[in-house]
N, C-alpha and C positions, 0 to 999 in steps of 0.2 A: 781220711783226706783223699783229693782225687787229684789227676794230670787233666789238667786244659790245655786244648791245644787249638791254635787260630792260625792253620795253614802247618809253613814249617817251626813256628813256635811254638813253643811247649811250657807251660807255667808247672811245676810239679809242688809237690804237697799244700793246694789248696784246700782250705775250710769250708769260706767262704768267698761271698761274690756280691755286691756292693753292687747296685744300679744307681744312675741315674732316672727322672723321670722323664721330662719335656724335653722332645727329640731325642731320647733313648727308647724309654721305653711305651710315651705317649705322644703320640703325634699331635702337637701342641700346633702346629706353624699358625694354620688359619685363626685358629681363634685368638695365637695371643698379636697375631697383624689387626684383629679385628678389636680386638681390646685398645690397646694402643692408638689405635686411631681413633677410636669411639670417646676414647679419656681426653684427649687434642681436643677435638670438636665440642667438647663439653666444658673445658678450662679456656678455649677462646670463645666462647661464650661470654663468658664474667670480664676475661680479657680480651678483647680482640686484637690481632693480630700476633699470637703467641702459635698459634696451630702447626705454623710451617715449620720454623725450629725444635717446635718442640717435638715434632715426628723424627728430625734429625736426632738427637735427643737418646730418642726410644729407637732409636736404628731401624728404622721405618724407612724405606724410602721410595713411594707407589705403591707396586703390592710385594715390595722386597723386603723380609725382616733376616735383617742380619744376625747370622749365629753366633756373633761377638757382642750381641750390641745389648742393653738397657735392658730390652723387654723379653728378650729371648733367653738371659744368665742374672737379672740382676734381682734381689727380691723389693717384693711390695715397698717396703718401707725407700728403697732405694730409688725406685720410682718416682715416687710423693717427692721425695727431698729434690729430685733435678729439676721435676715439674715445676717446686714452690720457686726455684733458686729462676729459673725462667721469668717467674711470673713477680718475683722479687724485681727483679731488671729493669719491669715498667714501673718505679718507682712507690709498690706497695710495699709497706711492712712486713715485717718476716713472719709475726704472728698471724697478719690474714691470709698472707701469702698461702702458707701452707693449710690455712682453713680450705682455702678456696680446692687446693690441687685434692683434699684429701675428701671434700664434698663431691666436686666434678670422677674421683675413683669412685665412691661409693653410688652415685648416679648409673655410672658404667655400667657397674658388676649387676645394678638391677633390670641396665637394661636386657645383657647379653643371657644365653642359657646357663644353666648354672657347669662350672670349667667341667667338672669330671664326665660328664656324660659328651662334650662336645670334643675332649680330646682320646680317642681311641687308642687301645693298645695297636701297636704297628702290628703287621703279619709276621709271624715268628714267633712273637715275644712271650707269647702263653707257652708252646709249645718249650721254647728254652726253660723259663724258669721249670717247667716240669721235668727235663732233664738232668737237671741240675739236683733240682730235690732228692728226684729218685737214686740220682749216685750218690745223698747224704751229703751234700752241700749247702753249708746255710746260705739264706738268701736274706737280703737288705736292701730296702732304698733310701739313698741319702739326697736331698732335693734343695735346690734354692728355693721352690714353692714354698706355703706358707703350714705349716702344721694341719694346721685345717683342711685343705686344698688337699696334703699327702693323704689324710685318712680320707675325706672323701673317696680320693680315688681309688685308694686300695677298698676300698666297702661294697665303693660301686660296681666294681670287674670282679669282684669276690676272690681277692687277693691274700685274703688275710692268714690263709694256711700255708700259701707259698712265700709268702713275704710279712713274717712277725715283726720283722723292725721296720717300721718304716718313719723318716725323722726329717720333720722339714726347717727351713730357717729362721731362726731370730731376728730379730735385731739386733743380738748381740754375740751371734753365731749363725756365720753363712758362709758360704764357698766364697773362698778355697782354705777356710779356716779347719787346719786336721783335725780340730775338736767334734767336729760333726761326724766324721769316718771313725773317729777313735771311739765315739758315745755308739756310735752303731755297731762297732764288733764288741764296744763293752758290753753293750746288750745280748751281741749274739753270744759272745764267752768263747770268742777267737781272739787271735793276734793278728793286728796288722798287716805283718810279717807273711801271714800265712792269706791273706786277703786280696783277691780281685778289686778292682773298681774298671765298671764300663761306663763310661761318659762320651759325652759330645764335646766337649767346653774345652778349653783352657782353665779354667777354674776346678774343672774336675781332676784333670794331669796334677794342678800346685797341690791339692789336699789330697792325693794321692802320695804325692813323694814327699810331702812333707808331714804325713805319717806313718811313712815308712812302711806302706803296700806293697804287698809281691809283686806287682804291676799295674797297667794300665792298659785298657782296651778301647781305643779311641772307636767310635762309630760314625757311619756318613748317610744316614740315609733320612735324617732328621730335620734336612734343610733343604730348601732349592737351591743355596747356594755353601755346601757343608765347607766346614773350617778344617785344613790341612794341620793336623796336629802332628807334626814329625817327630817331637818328644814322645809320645806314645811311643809304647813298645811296640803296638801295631796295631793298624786299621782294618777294620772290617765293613765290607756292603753289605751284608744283611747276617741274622743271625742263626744262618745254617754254615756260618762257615766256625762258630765259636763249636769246638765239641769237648764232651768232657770224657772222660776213661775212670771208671772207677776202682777203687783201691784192690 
């Protein structure tokens, strides 16, 4: 086990360390403002005049994507259902409803590049996870993305020595549900206990402490407009301030 230490705090007998991905560790902003808005424009298509709420919606608003909002924490399936519940409103049925939000998604994703190659690892973030290795700390990423999207990603950055688990959301397991954090140290063959998580979210702090993580490491540099997490145990601007000490 190692001592993490971010400034004057100190996490001592950690395992492991649990990431987040979009706005942690992959600079997500543009493309997922650019999705979001591309999916509006495609579901006011079928409906018109649904585009302007429905960017409200997706936390959109110009070219500001809020780090609390829809498209920046919440997963696919989550999506699709406010989309339909929108487009419910103009008085279609809930079955087409959702035909329509979940054709106008799929239109989207063939317009844009494919996500993994369009969101970059931020600066730092290779160079950490290899610190961290190197001191014998396992590493993990837990994602509201979609399973698919995670391994893409890790495949694409060639990830998959430094990050074996990597676990994205269900439907029927998503942040802030501890079942996702808890499946990822089950994987790694740590205890929560002994377990980091670094997030951006609010949703990464609730499945943090409601799996009973050694802490939380809020980060800021994820967003034009990053979310003040003060329940974190503490925040960091970039990832030379996270260090580890080995045993």
């Amino acid at each position: 086990m190692a001592t993490i230490t971010c400034g004057a705090i100190a996490f001592d007998a950690i395992a492991a360390v649990i990431f987040d991905k979009d706005g942690t560790l992959a600079d997500s902003q543009a493309f997922l403002r650019n999705l979001g808005q591309k999916r509006a424009r495609l579901v006011d298509a079928q409906v018109p005049g649904v585009e302007a709420p429905l960017l409200l919606a997706f936390g959109l608003e110009g070219d500001r994507l809020d780090p609390a909002g829809l498209m920046a924490i919440g997963t696919r399936q989550e999506n699709e259902i406010a989309a339909a519940a929108y487009i419910a409103e103009t008085g279609k049925g809930w079955v087409e409803a959702l035909q329509i939000a979940r054709s106008a998604f799929a239109e989207a994703d063939a317009w844009l590049p494919p996500k993994a190659s369009s969101t970059p690892l931020f600066d730092g973030a290779l160079a950490l996870l290899q610190r961290l290795a190197a001191a014998g700390v396992r590493l993990g990423m837990a994602s509201a993305d979609s399973p698919t999207h995670v391994q893409d990603f890790v495949d694409y950055y060639q990830l998959n020595t430094l990050l074996p688990v990597a676990i994205g959301s269900t439907p029927t397991c998503s942040k802030p549900n501890p079942a996702l954090l808890e499946q990822a140290c089950l994987n790694l063959g740590v205890s929560p206990q002994n377990t980091l998580v670094v997030g951006d979210s609010t949703a990464d702090l609730m499945m943090a402490q409601a799996a009973g993580a050694r802490g939380c490491i809020a980060v800021s540099w994820g967003w034009t407009n990053p979310l003040q997490l003060q329940q974190a145990d503490v925040c960091v601007r970039n990832f030379a301030e996270i260090q580890v000490l080995a045993p």
